[in-house]
C-alpha positions in Angstrom: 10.8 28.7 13.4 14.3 29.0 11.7 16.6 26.4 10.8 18.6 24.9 8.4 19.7 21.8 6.0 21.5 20.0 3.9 21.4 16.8 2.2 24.0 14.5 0.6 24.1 11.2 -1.3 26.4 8.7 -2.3 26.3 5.7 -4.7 28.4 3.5 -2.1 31.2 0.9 -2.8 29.4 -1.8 -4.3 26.4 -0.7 -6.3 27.1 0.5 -10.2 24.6 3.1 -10.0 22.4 5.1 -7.5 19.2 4.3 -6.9 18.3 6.8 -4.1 17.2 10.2 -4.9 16.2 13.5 -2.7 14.5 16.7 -2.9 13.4 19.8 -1.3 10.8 22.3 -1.8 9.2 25.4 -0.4 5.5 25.3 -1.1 2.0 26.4 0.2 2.0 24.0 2.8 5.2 24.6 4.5 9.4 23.3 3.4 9.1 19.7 2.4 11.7 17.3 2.5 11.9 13.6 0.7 14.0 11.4 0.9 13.1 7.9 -1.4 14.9 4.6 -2.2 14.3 2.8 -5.1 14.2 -1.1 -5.8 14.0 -3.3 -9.1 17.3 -2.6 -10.9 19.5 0.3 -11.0 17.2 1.5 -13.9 13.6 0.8 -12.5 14.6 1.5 -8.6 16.5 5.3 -10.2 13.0 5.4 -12.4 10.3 4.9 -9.2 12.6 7.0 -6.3 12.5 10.1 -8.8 9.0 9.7 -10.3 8.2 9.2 -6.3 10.1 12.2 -4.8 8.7 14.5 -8.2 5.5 13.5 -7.0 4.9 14.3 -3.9 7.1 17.8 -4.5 4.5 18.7 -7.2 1.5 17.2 -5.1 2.0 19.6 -2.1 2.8 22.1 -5.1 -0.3 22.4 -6.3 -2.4 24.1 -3.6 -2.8 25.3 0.0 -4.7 21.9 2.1 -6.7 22.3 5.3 -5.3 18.9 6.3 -1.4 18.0 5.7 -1.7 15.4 8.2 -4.0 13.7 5.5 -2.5 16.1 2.6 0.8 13.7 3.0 -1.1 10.5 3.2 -2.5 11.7 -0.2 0.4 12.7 -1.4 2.0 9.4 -0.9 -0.6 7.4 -2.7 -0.6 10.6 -5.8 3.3 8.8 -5.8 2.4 4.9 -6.1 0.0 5.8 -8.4 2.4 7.0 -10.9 5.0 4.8 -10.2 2.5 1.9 -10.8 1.3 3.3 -14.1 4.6 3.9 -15.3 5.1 0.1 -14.9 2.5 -0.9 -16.6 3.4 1.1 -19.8 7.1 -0.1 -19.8 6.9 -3.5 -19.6 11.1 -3.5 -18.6 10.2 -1.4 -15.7 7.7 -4.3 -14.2 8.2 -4.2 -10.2 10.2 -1.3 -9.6 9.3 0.6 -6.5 10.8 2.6 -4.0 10.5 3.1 0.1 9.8 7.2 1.1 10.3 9.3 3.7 8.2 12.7 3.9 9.0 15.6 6.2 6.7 19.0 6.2 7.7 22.0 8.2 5.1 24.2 8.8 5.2 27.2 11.1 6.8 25.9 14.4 5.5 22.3 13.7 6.8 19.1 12.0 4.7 16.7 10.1 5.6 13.1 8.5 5.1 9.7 7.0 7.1 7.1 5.4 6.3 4.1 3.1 8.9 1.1 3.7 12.2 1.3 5.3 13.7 4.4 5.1 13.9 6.0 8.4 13.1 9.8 10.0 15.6 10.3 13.4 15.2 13.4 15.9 18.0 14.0 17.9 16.5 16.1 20.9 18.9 16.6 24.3 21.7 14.7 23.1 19.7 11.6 22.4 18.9 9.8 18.8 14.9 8.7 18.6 13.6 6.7 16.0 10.1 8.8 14.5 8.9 6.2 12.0 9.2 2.4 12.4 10.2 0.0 9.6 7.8 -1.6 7.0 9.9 -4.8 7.0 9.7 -8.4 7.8 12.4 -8.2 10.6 10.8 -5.4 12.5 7.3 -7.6 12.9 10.3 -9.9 14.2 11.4 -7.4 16.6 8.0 -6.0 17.2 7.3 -10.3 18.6 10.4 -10.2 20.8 11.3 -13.1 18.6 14.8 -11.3 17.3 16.4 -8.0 19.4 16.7 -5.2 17.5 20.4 -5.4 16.7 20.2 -8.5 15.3 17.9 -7.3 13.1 20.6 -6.2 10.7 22.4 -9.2 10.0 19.3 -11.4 9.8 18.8 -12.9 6.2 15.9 -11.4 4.9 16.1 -7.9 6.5 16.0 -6.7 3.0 12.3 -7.7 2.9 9.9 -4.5 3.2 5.7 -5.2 3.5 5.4 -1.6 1.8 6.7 0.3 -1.0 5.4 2.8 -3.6 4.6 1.6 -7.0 4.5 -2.4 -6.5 0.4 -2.5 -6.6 -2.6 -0.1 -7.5 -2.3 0.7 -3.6 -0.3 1.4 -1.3 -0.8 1.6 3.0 1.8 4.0 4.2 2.4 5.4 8.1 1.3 8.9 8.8 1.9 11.0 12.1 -1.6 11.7 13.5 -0.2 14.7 15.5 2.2 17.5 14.7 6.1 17.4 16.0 6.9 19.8 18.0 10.9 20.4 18.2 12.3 23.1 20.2 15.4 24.9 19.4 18.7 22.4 19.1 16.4 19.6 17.6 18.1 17.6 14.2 16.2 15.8 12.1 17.5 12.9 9.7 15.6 11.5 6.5 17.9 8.3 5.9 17.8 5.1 3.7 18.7 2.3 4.8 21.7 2.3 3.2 23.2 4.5 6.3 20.9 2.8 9.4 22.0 -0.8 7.5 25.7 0.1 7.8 26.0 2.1 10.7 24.2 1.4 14.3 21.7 4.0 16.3 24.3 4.5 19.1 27.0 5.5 16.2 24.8 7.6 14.5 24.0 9.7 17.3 27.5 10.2 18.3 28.0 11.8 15.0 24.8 13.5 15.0 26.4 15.7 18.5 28.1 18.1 15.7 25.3 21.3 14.7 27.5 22.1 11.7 25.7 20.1 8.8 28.3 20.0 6.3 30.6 17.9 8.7 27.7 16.0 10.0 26.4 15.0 6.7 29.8 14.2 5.3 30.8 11.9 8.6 27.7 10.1 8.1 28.6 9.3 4.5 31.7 8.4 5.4 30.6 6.1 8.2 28.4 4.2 6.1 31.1 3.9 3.8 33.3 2.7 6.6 30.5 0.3 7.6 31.2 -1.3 4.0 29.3 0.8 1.8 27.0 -1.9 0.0 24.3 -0.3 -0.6 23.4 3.6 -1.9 23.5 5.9 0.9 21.0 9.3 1.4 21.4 11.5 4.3 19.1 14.9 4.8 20.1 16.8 8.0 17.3 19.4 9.6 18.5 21.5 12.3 16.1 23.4 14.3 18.1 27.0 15.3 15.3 28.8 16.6 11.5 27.9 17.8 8.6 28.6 19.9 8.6 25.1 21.6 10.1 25.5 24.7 10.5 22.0 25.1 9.8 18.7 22.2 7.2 16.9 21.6 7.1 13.8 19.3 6.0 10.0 19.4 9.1 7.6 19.0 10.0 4.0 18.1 13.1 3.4 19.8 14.0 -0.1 20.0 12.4 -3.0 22.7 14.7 -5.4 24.4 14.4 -9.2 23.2 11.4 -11.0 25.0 12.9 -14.2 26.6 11.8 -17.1 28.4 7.7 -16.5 28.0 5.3 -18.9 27.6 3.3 -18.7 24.3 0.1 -17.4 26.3 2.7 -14.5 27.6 3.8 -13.7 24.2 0.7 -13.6 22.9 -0.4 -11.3 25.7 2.8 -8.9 24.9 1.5 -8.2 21.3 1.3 -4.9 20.3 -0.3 -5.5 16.6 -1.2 -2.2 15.0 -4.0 -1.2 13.0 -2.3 0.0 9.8 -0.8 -3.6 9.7 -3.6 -6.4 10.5 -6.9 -5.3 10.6 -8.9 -8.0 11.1 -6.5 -10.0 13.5 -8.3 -12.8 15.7 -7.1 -14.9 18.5 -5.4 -17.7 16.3 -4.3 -15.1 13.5 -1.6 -13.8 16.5 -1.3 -17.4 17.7 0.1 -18.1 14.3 2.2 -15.1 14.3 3.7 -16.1 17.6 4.5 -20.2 16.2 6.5 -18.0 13.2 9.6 -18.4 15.7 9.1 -22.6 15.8 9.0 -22.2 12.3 12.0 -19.7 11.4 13.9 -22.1 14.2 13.4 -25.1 11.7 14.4 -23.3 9.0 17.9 -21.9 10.7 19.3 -24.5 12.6 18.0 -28.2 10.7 16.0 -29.3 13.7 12.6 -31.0 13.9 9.6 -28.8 13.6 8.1 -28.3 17.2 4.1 -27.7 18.3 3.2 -25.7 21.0 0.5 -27.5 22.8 -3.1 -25.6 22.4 -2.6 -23.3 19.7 -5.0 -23.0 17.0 -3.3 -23.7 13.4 -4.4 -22.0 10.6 -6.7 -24.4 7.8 -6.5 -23.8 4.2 -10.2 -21.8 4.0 -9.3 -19.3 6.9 -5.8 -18.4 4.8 -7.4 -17.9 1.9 -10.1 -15.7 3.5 -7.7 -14.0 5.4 -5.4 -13.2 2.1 -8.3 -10.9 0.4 -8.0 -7.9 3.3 -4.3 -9.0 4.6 -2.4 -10.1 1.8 0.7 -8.1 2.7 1.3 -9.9 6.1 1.7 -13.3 5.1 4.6 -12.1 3.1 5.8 -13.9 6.3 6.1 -17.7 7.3 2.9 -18.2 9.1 1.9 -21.1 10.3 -0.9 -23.3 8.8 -2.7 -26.7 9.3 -2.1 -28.4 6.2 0.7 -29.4 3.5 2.0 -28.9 0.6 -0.5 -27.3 -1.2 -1.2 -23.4 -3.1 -3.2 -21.2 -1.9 -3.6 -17.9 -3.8 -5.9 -14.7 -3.0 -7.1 -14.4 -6.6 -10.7 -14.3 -5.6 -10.3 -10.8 -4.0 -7.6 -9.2 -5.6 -7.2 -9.1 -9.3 -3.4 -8.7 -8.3 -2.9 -12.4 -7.5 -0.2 -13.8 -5.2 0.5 -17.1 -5.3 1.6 -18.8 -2.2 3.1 -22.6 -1.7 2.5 -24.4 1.2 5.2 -26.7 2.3 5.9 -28.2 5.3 3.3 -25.9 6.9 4.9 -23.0 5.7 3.5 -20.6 3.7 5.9 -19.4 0.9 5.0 -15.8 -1.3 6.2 -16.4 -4.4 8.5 -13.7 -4.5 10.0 -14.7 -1.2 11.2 -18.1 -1.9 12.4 -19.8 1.0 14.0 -23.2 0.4 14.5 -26.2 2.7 17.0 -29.3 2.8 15.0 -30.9 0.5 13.6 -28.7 -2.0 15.4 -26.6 -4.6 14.4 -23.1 -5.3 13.9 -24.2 -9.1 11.0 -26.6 -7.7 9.6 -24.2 -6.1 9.5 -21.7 -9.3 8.5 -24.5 -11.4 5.3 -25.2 -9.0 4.9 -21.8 -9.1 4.7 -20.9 -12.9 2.4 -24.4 -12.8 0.1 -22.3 -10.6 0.1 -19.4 -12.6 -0.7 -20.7 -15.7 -3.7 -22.8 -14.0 -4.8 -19.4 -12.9 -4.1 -18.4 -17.0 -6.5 -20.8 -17.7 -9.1 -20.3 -15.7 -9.2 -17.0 -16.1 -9.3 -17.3 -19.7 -12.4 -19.4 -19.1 -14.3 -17.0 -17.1 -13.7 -14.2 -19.5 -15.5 -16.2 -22.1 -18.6 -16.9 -20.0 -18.7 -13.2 -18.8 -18.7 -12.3 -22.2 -21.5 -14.6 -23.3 -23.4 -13.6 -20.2 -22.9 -9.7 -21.3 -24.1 -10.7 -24.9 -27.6 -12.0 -23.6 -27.7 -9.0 -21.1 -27.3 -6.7 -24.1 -30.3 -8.9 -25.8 -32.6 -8.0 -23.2 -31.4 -3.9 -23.0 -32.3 -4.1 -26.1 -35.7 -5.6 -25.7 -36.1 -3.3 -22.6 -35.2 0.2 -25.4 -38.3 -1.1 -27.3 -40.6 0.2 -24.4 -40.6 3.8 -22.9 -42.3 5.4 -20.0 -43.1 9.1 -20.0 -45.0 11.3 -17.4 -47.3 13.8 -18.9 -46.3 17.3 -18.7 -48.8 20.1 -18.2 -50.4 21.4 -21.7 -48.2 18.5 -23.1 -49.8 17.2 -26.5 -49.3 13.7 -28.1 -47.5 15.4 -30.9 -45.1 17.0 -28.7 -44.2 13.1 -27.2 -44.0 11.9 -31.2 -41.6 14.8 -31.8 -40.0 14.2 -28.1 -39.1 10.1 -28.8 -38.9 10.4 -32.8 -35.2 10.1 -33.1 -35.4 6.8 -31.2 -38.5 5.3 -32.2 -39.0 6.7 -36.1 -42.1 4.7 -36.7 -44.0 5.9 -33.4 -47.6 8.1 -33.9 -50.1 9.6 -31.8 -52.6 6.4 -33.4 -50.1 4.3 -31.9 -49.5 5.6 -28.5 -53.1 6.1 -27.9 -53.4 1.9 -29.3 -51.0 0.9 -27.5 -51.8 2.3 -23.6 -55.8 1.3 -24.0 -54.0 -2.1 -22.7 -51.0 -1.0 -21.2 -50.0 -2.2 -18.0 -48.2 1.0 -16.9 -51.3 3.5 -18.2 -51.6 5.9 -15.4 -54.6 8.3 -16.2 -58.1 8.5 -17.6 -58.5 6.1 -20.9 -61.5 7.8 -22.2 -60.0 11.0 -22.4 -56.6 9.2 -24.2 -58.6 7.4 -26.9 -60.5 11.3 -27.5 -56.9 12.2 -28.2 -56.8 14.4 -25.1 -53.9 14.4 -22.7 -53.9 15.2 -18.6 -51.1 16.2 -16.6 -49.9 13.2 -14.3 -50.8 11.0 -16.9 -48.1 7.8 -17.1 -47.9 6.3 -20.9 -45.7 3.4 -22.0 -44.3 4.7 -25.2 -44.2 1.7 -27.9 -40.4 1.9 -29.9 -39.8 -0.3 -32.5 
């Protein structure tokens, strides 16, 4: 397959510095593309997309794998892990992160994942398809028919992603089970969200009609910047010149239109939930997914909160259960059956959130959301409250494990003072003295024999140990002092 690329970048009109970053490389595996956007301050987001994109360049680097479908997933978490340890070793880097998007050409097929909310586009005959959905809030929005796609832009927390690299000791990204196939005339784009965010799907593939890159690229810049430029801006343009695929094949995401007017039994019907996202998800886990829209419409517009009639609300057990596998979707307002109270998922995950319940809504702690009546300093002050409870405990427990490894290390110790050894064929008792000498210095043959005439592991012929004489098979307890 032949084809080419090119790639530009732009720091935008607003931010001070540029937190994306891109790369290319031609390895064993096939020409890789990456495109990453970092979060956590122009120093830590810069710091986590580089570290990310260096990552997976040298992962794929390193050898030839059977597997790139899995080789990419791999790849990915090689990435949040040394993100994540770069955190923890520089304490001013603490929560950086940064979204990626992975693209592997191999032969005449296509492979890729993504992590967060940077997108991958085909164009193929004419028309723009979205090849990876969102890791966001907004799009489990969309996803509901609660919100339409194009409102998804302007809604007020569209900024929040459910996965990124480097924010926790794992990380659950999206991988292609099958290979693209694009025919001849295909474009692919590696964006972040900093051109989708500024310039709509219908704009971008009226740019996107033009084969030469370097206008292409440069017009999609310069829309985003058009579109107001607040954010950082990556674009990385594939075109597909010649192939063996007579026609494409691909799996896309292109937006739903808005579900209206269904009861709550329809829209629970008209679920898709997917694997990667809830993995134990029972009948009143999607019920509460489904009240998320009473909720977000008491939030919005001031009204009074509404039930539906014969759903199942969430109690305080089942959230806390449901935290240890699922953390990551209740990052979300989901709907629960009691007030004003924490709940945390500390028991399961020695990365603790901590989540306030008020007005039976759960609120992550870093996702505030505040109501007429309550500032978002109360809720940070009941929040650090929470956390240094937690301190506390925590503190507490280490003590008692400790004590309870001190008497375990007792009773090794008693445990060291008793040996069991299998007689070997032509073994003697002097070759088990010299054999267990270094650990037991005071041990003789006068004592071995002693010791197993009452031994309640003495395997073997008694008469024959006391004459000194040893048989293979025998089993001796070996007395260490």
């Amino acid at each position: 397959m032949k084809y080419s690329s090119k790639s530009l970048t732009n720091v935008g009109k607003v931010r001070s510095a540029n937190e994306d970053n891109l790369g290319e490389s031609k390895t064993p595996n096939g020409h890789l593309f990456v495109v990453c956007d970092g979060m956590g301050g122009h120093v830590g987001g810069a710091q986590a997309s580089t570290i990310a994109v260096n990552s997976i360049i040298e992962y794929f680097q390193r050898e030839l794998y059977d597997n790139v479908i899995q080789a990419i997933d791999h790849a990915l978490l090689f990435a949040n892990e040394q993100i994540y340890a770069s955190a923890l070793s520089n304490p001013e880097l603490k929560g950086m992160g940064t979204t990626a998007v992975v693209l592997l050409v191999q032969g005449d097929e296509c492979f890729i994942g993504h992590v967060g909310d940077s997108r991958i586009y085909l164009r193929s005959n004419g028309k723009l398809n979205r090849i990876t959905k969102d890791h966001s809030f907004v799009q489990t929005l969309v996803d509901s028919g609660i919100i339409a796609d194009e409102d998804a832009e302007n809604h007020p927390y569209k900024n929040q992603i459910l996965q990124a690299l480097g924010i926790a000791s794992s990380v659950k990204g999206s991988i292609c089970q099958v290979p693209i196939l694009p025919k001849a005339s295909d474009m692919f784009l590696l964006c972040s969200d900093g051109l989708n965010g500024m310039v709509k799907d219908l704009d971008i593939e009226k740019i996107m009609q033009e084969d030469n890159l370097i206008v292409t690229s440069e017009n999609l810049i310069t829309a985003a910047l058009n579109g107001g430029g607040t954010d950082n801006v990556t674009a990385t343009l594939v075109l597909i010149e010649e192939s063996m695929n007579s026609t494409s094949r691909f799996v896309h995401f292109n937006p739903k239109p808005k579900v209206s007017h269904l009861t709550s039994t329809q829209q629970i019907s008209t679920l898709k939930v997917e694997n990667n996202k809830i993995s134990k998800v029972t009948y009143f886990i999607v019920a509460g997914i489904v009240l998320l829209g009473a909720c977000l419409a008491a939030m919005f517009f001031s009204v009074k909160e509404t039930k539906i009639e014969g759903e199942k609300l969430l109690t305080k057990s089942e959230i806390e259960d449901y935290l240890c596998t699922n953390k990551s979707d209740l990052i979300i307002n989901l709907k629960v059956g009691f007030k004003n109270d924490t709940v945390t998922n500390e028991k399961c995950d020695v990365e603790n959130h901590i989540y306030i319940v008020q007005d039976s809504l759960i609120i992550k702690d870093s996702l505030v959301l505040v109501k007429n009546k309550q500032t978002i300093k109360t809720v940070k002050e009941k929040v650090n409250e929470v956390k240094a409870e937690i301190s506390k405990e925590k503190i507490k427990e280490k003590k008692e494990d400790t004590t309870k490894k001190d008497e375990s290390n007792s009773k090794t110790e008693e445990i060291r003072t008793l040996k069991i050894h299998t007689v070997h064929k032509g073994e003697s008792l002097q070759a088990i003295v010299d054999k267990y000498r270094s650990l037991c210095p005071k041990l003789s043959e006068e004592k071995i024999k002693d010791h197993n005439v009452n031994a309640v592991k003495f395997k073997g012929d008694k008469a024959k140990l006391e004459e000194g004489k040893l048989m293979k098979g025998m089993v001796l307890e070996i007395p260490c002092e």
